[in-house]
mmCIF file as Biopython writes it, N, C-alpha, C and O atoms, coordinates in Angstrom:
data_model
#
loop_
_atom_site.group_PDB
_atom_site.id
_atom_site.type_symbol
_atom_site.label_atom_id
_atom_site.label_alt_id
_atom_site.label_comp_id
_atom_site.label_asym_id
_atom_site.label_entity_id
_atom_site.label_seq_id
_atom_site.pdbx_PDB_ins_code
_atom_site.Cartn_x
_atom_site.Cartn_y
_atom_site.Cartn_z
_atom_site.occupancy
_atom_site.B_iso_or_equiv
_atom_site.auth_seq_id
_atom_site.auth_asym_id
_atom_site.pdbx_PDB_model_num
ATOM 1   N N  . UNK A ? 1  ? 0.153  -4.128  14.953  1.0 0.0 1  A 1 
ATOM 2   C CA . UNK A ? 1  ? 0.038  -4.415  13.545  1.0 0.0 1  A 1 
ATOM 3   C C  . UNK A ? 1  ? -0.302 -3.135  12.778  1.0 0.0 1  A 1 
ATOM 4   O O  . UNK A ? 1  ? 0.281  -3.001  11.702  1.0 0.0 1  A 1 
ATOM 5   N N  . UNK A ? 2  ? -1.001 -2.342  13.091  1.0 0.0 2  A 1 
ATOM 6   C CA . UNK A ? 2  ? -1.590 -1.298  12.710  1.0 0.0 2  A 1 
ATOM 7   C C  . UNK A ? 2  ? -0.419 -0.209  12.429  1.0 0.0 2  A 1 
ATOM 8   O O  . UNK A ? 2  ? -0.307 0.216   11.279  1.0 0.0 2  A 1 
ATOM 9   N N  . UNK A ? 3  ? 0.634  0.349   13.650  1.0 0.0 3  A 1 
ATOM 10  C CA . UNK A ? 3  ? 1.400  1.040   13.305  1.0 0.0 3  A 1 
ATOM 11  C C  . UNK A ? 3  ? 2.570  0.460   12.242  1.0 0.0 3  A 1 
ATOM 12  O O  . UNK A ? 3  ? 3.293  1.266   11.655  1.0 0.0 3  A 1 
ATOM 13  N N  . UNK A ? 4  ? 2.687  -0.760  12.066  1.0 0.0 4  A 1 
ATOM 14  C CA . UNK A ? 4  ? 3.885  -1.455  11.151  1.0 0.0 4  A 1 
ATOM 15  C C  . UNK A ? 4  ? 2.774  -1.306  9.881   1.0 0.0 4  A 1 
ATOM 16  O O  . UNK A ? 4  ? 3.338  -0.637  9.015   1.0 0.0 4  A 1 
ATOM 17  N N  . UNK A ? 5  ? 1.687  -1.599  9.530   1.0 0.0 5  A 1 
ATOM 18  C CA . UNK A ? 5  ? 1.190  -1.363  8.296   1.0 0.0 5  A 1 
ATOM 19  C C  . UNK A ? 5  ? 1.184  0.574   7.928   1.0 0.0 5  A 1 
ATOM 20  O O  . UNK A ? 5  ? 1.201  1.215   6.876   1.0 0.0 5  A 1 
ATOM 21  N N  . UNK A ? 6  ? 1.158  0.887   9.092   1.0 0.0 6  A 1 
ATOM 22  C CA . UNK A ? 6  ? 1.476  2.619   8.748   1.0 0.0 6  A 1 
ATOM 23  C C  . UNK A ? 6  ? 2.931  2.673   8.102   1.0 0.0 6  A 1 
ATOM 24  O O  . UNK A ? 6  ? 3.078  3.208   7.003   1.0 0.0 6  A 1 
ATOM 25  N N  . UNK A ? 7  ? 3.830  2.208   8.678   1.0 0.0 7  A 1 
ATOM 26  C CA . UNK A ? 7  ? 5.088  2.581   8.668   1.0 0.0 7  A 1 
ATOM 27  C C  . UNK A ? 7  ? 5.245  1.560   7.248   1.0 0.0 7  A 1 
ATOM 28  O O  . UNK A ? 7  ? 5.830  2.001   6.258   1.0 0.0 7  A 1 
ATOM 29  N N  . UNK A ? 8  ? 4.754  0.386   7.261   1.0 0.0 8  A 1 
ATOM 30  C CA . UNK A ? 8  ? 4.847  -0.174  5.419   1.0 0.0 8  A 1 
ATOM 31  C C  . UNK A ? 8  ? 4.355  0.985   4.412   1.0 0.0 8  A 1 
ATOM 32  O O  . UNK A ? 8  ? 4.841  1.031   3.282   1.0 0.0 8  A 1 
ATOM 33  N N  . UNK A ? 9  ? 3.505  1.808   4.780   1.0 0.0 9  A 1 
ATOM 34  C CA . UNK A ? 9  ? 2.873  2.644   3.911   1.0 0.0 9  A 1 
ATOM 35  C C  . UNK A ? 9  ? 3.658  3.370   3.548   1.0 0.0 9  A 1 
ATOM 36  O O  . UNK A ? 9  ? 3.910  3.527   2.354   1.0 0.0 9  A 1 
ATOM 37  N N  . UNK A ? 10 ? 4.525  4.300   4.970   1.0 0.0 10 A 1 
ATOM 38  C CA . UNK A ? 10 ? 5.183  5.862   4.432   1.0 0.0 10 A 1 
ATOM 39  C C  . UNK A ? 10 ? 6.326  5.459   3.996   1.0 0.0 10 A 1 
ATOM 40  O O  . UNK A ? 10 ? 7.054  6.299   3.466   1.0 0.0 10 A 1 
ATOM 41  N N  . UNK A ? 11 ? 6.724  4.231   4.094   1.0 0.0 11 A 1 
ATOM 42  C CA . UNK A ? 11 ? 8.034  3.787   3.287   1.0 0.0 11 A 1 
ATOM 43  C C  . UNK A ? 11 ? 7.598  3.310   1.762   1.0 0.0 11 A 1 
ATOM 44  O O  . UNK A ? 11 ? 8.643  3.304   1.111   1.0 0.0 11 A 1 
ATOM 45  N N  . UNK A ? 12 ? 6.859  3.041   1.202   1.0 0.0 12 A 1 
ATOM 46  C CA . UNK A ? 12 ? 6.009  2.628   0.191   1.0 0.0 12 A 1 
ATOM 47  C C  . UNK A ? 12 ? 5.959  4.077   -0.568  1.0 0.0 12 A 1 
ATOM 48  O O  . UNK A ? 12 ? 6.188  4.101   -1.777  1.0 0.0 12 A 1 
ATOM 49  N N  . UNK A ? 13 ? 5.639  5.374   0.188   1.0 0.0 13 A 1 
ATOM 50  C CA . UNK A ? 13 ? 5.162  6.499   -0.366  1.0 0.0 13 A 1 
ATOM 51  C C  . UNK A ? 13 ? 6.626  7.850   -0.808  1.0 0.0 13 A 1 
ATOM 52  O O  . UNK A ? 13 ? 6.962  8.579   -1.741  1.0 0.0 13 A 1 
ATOM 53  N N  . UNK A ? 14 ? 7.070  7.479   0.616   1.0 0.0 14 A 1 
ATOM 54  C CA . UNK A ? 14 ? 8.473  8.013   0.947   1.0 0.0 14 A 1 
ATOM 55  C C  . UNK A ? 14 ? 9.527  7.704   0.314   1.0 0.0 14 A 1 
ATOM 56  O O  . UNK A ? 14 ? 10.029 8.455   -0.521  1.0 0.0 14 A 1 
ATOM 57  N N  . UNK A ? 15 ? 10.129 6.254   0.711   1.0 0.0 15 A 1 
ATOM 58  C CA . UNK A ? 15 ? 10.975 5.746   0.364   1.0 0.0 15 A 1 
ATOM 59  C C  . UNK A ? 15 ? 11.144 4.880   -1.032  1.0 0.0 15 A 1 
ATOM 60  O O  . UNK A ? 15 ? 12.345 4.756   -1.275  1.0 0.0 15 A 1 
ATOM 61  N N  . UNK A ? 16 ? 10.532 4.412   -1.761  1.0 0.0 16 A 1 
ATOM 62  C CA . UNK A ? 16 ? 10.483 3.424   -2.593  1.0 0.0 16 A 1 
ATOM 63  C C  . UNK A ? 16 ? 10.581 4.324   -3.569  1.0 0.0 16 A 1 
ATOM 64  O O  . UNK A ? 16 ? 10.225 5.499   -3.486  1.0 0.0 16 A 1 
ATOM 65  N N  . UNK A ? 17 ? 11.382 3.436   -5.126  1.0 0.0 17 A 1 
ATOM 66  C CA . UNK A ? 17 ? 11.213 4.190   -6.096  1.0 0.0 17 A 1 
ATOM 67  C C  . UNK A ? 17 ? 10.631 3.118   -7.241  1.0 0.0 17 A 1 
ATOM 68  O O  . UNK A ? 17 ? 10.223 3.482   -8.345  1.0 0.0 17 A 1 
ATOM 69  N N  . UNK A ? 18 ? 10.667 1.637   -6.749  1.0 0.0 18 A 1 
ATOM 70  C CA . UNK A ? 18 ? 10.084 1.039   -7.993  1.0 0.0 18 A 1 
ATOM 71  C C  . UNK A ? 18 ? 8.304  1.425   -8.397  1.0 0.0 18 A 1 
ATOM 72  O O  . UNK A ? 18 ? 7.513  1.875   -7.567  1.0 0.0 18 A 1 
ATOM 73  N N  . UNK A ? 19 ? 8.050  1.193   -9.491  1.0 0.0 19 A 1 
ATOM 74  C CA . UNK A ? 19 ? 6.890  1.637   -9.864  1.0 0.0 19 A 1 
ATOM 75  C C  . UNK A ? 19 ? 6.088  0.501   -10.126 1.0 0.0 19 A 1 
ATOM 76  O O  . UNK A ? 19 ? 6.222  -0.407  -10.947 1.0 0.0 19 A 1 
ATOM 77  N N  . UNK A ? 20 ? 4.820  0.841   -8.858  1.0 0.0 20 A 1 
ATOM 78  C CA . UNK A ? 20 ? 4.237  -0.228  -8.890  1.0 0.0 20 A 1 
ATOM 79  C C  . UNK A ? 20 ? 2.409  0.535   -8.855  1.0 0.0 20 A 1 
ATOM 80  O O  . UNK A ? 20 ? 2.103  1.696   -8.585  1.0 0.0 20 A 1 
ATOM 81  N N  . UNK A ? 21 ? 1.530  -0.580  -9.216  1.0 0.0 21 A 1 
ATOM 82  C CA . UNK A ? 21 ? -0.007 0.110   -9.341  1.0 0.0 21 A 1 
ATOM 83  C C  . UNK A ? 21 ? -0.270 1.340   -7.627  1.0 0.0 21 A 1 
ATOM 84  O O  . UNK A ? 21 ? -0.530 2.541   -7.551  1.0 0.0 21 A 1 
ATOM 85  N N  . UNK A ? 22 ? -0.053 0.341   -6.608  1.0 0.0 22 A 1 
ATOM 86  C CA . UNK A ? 22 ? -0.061 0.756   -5.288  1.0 0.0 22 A 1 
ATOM 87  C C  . UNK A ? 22 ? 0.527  2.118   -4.719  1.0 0.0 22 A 1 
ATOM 88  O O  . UNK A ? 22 ? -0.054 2.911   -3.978  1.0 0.0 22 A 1 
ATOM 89  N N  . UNK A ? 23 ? 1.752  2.201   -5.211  1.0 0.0 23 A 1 
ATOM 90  C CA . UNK A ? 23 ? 2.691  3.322   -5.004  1.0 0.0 23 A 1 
ATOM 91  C C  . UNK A ? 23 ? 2.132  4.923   -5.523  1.0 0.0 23 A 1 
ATOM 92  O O  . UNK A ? 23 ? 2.117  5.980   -4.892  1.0 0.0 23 A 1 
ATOM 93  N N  . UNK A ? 24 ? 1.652  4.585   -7.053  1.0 0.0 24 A 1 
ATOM 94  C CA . UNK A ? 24 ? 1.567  5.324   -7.940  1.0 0.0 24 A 1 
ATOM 95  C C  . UNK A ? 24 ? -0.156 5.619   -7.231  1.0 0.0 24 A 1 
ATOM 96  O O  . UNK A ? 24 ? -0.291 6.839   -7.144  1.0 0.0 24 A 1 
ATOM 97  N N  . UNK A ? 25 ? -1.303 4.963   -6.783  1.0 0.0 25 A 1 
ATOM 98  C CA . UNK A ? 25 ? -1.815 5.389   -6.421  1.0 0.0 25 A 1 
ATOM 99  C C  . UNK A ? 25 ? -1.896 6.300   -4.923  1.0 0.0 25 A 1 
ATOM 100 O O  . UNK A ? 25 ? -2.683 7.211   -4.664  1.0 0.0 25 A 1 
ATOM 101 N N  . UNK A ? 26 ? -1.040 5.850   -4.236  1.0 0.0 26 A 1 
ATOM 102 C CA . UNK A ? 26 ? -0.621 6.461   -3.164  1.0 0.0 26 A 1 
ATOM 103 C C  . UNK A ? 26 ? -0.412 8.287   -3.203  1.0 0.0 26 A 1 
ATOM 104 O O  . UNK A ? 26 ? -0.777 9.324   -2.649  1.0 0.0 26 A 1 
ATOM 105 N N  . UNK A ? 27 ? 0.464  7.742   -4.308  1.0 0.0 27 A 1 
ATOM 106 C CA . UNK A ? 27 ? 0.884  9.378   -4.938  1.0 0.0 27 A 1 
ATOM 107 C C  . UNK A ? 27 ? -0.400 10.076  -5.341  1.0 0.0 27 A 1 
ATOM 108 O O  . UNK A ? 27 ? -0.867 11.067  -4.779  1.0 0.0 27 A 1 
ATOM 109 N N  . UNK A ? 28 ? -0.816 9.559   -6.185  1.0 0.0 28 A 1 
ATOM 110 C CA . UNK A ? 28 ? -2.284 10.245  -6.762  1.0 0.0 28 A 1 
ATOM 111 C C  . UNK A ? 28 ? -3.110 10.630  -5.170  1.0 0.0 28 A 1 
ATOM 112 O O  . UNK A ? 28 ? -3.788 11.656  -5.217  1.0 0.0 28 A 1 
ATOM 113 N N  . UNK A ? 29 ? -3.100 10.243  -4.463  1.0 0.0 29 A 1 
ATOM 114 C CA . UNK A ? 29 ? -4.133 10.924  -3.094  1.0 0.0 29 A 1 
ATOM 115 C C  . UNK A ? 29 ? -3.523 10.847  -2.244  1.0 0.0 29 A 1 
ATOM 116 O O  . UNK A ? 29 ? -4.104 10.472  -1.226  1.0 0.0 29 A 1 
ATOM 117 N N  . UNK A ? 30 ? -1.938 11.163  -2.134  1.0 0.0 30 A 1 
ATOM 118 C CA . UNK A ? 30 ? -1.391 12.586  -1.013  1.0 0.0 30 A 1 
ATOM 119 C C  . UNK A ? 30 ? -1.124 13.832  -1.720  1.0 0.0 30 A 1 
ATOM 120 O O  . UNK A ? 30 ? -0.591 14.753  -1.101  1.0 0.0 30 A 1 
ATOM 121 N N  . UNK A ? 31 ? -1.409 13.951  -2.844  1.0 0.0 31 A 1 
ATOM 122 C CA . UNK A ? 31 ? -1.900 15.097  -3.702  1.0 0.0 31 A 1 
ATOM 123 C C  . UNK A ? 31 ? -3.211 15.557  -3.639  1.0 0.0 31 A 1 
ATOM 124 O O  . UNK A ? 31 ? -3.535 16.717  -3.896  1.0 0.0 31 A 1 
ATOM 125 N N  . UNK A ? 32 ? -4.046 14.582  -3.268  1.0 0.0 32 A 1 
ATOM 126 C CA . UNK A ? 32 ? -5.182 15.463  -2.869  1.0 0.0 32 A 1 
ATOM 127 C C  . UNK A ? 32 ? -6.058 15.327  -1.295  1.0 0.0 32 A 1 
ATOM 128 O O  . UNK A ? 32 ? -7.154 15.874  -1.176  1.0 0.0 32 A 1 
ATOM 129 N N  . UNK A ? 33 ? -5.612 14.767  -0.473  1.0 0.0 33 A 1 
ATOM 130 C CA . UNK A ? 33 ? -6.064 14.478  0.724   1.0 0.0 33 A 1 
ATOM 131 C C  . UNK A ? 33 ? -4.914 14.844  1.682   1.0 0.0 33 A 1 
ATOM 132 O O  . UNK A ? 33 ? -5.319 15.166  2.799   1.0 0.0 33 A 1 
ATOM 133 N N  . UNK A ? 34 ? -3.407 14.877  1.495   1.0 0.0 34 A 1 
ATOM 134 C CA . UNK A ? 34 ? -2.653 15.046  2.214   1.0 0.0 34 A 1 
ATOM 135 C C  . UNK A ? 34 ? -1.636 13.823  2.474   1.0 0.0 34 A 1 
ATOM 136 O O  . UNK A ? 34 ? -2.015 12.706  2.119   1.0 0.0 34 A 1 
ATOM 137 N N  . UNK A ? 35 ? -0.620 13.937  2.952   1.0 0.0 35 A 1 
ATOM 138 C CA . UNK A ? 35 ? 0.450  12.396  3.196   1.0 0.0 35 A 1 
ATOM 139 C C  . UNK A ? 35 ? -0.013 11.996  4.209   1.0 0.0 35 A 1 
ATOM 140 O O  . UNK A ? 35 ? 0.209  10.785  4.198   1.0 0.0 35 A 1 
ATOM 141 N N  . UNK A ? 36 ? -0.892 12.433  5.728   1.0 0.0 36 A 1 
ATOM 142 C CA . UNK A ? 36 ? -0.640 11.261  6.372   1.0 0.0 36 A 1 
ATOM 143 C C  . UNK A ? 36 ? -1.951 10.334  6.449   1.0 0.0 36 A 1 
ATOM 144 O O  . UNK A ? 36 ? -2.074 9.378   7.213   1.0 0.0 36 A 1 
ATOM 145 N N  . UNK A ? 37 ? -3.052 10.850  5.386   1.0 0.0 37 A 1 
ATOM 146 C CA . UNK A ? 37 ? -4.087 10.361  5.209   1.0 0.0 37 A 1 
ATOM 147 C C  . UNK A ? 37 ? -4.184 9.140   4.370   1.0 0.0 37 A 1 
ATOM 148 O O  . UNK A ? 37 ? -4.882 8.127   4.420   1.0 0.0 37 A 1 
ATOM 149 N N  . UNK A ? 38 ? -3.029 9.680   3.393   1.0 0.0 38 A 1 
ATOM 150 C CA . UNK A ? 38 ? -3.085 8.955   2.055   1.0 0.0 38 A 1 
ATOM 151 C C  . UNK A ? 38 ? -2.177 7.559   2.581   1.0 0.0 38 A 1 
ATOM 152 O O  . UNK A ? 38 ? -2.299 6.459   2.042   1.0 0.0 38 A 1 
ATOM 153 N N  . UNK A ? 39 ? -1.212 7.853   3.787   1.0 0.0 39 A 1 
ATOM 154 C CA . UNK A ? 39 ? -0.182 6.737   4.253   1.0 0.0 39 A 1 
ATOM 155 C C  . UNK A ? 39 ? -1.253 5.887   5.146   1.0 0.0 39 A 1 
ATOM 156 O O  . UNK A ? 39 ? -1.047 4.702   5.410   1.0 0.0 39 A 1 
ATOM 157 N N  . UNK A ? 40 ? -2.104 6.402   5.471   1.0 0.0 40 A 1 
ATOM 158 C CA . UNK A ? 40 ? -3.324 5.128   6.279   1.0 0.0 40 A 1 
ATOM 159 C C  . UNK A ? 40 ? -4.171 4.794   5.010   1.0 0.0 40 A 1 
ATOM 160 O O  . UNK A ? 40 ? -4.458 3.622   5.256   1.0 0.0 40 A 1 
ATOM 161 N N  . UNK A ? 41 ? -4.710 5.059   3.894   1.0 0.0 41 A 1 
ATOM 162 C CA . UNK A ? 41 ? -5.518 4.326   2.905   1.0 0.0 41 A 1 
ATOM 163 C C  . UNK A ? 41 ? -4.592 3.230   2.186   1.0 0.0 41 A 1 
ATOM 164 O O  . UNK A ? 41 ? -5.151 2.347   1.537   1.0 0.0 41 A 1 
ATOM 165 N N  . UNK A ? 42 ? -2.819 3.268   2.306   1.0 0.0 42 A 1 
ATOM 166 C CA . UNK A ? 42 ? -2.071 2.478   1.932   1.0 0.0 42 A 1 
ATOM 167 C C  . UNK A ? 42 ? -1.820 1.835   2.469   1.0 0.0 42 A 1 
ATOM 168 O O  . UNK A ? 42 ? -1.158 0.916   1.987   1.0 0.0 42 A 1 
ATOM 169 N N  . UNK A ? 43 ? -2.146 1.830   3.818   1.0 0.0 43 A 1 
ATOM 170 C CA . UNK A ? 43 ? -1.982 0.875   5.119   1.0 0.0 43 A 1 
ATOM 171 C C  . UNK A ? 43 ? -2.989 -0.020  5.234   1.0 0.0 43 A 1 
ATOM 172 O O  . UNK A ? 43 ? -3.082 -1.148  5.719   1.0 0.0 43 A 1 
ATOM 173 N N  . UNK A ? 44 ? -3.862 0.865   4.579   1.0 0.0 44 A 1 
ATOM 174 C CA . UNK A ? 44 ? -5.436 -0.158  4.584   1.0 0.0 44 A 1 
ATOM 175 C C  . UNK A ? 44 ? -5.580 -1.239  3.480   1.0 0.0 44 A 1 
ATOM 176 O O  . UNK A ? 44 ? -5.877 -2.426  3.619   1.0 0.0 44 A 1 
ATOM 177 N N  . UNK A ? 45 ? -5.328 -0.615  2.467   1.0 0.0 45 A 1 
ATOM 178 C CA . UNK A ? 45 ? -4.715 -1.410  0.870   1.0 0.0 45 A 1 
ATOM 179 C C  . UNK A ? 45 ? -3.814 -2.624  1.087   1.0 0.0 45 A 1 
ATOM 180 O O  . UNK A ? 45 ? -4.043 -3.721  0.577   1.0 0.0 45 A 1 
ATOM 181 N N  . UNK A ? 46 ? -3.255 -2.479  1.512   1.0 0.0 46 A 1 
ATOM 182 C CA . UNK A ? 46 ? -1.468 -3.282  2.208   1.0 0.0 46 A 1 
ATOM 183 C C  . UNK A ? 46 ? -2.590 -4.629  3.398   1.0 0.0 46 A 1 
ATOM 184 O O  . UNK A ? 46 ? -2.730 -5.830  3.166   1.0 0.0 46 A 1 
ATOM 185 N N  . UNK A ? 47 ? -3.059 -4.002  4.333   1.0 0.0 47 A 1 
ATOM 186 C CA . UNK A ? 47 ? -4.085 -5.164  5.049   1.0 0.0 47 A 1 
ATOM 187 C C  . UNK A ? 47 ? -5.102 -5.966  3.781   1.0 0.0 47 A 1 
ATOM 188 O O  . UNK A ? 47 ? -4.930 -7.161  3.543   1.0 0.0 47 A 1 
ATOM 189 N N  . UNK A ? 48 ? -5.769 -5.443  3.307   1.0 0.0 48 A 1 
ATOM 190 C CA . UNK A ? 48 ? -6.404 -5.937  2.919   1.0 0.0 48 A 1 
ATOM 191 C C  . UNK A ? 48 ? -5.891 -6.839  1.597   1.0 0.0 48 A 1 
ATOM 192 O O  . UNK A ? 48 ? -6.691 -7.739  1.341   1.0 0.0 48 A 1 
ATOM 193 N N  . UNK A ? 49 ? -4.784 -6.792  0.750   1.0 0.0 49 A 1 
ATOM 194 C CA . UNK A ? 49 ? -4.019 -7.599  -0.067  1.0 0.0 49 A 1 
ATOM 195 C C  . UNK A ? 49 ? -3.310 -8.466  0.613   1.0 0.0 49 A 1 
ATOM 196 O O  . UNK A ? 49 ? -2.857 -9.409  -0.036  1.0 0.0 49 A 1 
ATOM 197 N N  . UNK A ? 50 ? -2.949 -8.389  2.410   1.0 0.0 50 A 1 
ATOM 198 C CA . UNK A ? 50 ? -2.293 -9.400  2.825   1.0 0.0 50 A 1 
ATOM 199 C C  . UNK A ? 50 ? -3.294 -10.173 3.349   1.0 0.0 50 A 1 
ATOM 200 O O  . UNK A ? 50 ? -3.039 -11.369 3.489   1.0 0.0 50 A 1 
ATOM 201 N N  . UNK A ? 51 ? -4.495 -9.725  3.708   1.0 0.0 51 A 1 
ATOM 202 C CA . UNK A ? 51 ? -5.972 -10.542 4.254   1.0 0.0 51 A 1 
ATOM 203 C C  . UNK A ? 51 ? -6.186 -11.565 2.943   1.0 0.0 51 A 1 
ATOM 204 O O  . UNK A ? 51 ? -6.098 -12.764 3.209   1.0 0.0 51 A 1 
ATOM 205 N N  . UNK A ? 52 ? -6.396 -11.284 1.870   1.0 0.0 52 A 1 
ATOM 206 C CA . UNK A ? 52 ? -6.793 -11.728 0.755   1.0 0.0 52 A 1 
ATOM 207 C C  . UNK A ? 52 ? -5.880 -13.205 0.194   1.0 0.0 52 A 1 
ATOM 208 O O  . UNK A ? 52 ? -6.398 -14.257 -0.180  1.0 0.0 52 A 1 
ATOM 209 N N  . UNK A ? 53 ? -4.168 -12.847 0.286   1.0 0.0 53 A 1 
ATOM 210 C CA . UNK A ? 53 ? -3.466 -13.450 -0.022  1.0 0.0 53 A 1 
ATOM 211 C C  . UNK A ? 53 ? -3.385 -14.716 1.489   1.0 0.0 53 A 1 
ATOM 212 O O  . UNK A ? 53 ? -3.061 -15.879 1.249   1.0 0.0 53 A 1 
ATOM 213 N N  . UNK A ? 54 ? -3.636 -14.383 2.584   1.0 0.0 54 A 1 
ATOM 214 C CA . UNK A ? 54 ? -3.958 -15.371 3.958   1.0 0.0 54 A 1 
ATOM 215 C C  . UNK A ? 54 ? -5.161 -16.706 3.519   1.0 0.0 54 A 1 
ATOM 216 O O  . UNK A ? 54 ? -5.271 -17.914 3.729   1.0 0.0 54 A 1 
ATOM 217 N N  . UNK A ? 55 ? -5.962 -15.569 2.759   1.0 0.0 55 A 1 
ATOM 218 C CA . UNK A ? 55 ? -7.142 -16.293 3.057   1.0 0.0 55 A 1 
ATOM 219 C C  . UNK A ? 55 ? -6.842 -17.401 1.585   1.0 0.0 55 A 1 
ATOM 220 O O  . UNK A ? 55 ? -7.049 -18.607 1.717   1.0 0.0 55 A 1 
ATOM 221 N N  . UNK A ? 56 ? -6.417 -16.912 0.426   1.0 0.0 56 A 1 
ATOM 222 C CA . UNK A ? 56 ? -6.012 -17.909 -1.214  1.0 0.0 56 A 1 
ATOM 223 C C  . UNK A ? 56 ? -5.283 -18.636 -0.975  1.0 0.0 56 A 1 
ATOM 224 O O  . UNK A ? 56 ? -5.497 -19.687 -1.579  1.0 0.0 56 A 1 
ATOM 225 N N  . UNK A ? 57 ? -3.736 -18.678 0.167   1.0 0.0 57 A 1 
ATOM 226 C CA . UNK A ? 57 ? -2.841 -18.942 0.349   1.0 0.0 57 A 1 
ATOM 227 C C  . UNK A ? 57 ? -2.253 -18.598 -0.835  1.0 0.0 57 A 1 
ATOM 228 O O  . UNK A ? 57 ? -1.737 -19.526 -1.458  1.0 0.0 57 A 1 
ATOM 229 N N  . UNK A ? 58 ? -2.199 -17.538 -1.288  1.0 0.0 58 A 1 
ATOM 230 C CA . UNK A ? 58 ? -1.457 -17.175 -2.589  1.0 0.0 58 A 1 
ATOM 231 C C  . UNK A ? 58 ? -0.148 -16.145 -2.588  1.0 0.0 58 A 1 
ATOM 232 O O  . UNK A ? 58 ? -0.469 -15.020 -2.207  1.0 0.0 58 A 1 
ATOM 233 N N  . UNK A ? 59 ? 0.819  -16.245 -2.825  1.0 0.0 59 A 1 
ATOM 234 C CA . UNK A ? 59 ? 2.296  -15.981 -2.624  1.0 0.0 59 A 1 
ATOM 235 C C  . UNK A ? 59 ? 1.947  -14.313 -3.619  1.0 0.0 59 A 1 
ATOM 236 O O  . UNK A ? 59 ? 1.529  -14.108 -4.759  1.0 0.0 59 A 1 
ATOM 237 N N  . UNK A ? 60 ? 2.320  -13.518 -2.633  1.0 0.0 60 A 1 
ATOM 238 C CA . UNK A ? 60 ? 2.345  -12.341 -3.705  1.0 0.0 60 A 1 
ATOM 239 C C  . UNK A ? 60 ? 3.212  -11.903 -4.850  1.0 0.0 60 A 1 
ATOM 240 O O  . UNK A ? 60 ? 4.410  -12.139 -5.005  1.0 0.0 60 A 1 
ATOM 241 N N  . UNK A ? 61 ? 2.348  -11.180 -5.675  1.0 0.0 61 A 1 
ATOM 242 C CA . UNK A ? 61 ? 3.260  -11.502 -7.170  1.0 0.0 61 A 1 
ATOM 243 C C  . UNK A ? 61 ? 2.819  -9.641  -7.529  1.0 0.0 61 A 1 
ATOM 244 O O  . UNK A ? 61 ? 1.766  -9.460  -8.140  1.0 0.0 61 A 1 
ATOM 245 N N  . UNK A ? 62 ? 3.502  -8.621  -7.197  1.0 0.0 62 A 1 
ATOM 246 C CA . UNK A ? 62 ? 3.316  -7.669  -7.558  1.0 0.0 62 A 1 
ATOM 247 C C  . UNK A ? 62 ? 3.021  -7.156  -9.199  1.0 0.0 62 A 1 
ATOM 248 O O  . UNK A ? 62 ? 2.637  -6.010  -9.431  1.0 0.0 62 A 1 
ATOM 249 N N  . UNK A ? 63 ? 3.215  -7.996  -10.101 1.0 0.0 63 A 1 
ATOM 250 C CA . UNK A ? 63 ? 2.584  -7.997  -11.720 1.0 0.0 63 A 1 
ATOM 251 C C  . UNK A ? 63 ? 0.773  -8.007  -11.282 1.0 0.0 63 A 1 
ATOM 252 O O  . UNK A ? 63 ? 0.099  -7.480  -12.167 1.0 0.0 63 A 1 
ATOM 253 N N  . UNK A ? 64 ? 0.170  -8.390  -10.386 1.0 0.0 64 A 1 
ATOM 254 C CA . UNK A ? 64 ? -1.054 -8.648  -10.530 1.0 0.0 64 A 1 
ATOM 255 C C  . UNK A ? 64 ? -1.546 -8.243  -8.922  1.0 0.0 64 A 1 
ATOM 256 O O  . UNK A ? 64 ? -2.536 -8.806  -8.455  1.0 0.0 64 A 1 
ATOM 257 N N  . UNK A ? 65 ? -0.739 -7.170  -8.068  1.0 0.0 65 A 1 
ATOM 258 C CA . UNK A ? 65 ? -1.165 -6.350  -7.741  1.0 0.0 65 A 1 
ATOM 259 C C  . UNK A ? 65 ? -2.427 -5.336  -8.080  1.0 0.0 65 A 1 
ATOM 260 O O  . UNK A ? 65 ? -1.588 -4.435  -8.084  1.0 0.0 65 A 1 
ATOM 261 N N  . UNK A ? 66 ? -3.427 -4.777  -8.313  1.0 0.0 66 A 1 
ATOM 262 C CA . UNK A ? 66 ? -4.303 -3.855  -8.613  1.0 0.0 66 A 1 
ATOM 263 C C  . UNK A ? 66 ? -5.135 -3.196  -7.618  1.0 0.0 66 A 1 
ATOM 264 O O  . UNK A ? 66 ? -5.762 -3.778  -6.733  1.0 0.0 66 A 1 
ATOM 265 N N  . UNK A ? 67 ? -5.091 -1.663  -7.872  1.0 0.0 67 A 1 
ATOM 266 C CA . UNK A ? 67 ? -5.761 -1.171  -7.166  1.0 0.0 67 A 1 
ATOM 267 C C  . UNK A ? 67 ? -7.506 -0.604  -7.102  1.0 0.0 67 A 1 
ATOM 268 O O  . UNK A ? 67 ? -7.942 -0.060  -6.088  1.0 0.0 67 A 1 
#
């Protein structure tokens, strides 16, 4: 689970171009910590919004994403 939430991350950081709260913070701290640091705090972000949404049973709705 751990390496697929990595690999959600560097595709999130890497690959993606829609603009979302998550992304854009991503960017903001591999500018200052480095990419593969900043791709595990997005990995961690990413667990913990899918922990959250497990536990509400709430369908994710990226408008109300926040970081």
């Amino acid at each position: 689970m751990r390496s697929l939430l990595y690999e959600a991350a560097v595709v999130i950081l890497t690959r993606s171009r829609s603009d979302c709260d998550l992304r854009n913070w991503g960017i903001k701290l591999r500018e200052k910590i480095g990419f593969k640091r900043a791709a595990v705090a997005v990995a961690r972000k990413l667990a913990v919004i899918m922990h959250a949404m497990l536990r509400s049973g709430e369908l994710f709705n990226r408008a109300t994403t926040t970081t």
